[in-house]
C-alpha positions in Angstrom: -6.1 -127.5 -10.4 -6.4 -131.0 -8.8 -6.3 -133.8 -11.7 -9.3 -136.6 -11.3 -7.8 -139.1 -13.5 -5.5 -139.6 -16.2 -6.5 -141.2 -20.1 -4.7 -144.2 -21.4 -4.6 -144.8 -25.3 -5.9 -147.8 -26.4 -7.3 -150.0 -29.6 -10.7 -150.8 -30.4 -11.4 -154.7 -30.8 -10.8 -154.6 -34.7 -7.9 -152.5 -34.7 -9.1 -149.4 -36.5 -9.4 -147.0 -34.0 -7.1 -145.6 -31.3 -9.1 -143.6 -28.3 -8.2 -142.7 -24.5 -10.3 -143.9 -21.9 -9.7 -142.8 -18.1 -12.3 -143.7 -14.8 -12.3 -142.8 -11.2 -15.3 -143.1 -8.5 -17.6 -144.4 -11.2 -17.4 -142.1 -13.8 -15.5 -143.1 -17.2 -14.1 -141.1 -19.2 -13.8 -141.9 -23.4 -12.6 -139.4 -25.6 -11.8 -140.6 -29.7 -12.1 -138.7 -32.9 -15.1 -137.9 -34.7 -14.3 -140.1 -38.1 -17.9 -138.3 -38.9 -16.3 -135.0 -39.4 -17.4 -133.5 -42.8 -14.8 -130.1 -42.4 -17.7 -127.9 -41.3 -16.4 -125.1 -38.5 -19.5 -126.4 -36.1 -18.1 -130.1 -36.5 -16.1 -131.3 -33.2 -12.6 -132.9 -34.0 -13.1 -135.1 -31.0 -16.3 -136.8 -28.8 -16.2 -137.5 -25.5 -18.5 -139.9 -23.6 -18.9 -139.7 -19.6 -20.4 -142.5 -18.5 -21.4 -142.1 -14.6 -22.7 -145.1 -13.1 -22.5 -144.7 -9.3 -20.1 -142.2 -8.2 -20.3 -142.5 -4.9 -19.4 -146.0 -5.0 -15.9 -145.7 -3.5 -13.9 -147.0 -6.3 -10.6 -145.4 -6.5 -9.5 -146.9 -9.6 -7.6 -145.0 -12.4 -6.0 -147.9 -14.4 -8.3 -148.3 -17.7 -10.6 -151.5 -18.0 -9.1 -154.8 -19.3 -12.1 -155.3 -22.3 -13.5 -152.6 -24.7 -17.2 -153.8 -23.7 -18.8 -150.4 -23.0 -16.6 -148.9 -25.8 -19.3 -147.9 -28.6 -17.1 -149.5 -31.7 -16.2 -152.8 -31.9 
């Protein structure tokens, strides 16, 4: 198994919330926990977003973003 990218844990803007956040050639990775939850088995205990915006653009990159800006908490 080849690994794409790692995640790095960061804070949201207010403080409140702690999620992991991870991109390479494009594609961004978020992954935090469903504070939704209500206990039910067919509830996740995490979400993930994949956000792919071109990835064949070239990037290489797999340090996370400096600002929170596509993060959808503030």
């Amino acid at each position: 198994m080849e690994v794409k990218t790692g995640l790095w844990k960061k804070t949201s803007k207010d403080g409140k919330t702690n999620y992991y956040f991870g991109q390479r050639d494009g594609v961004k990775v978020t992954l935090f926990k469903n504070e939704k939850r209500e206990g039910k088995d067919n509830d996740p205990d995490l979400n993930v977003i994949i956000d792919i915006e071109d990835a064949g653009g070239g990037s290489d990159a797999t340090a996370p973003l400096d600002g929170d800006d596509d993060i959808p908490f503030s």
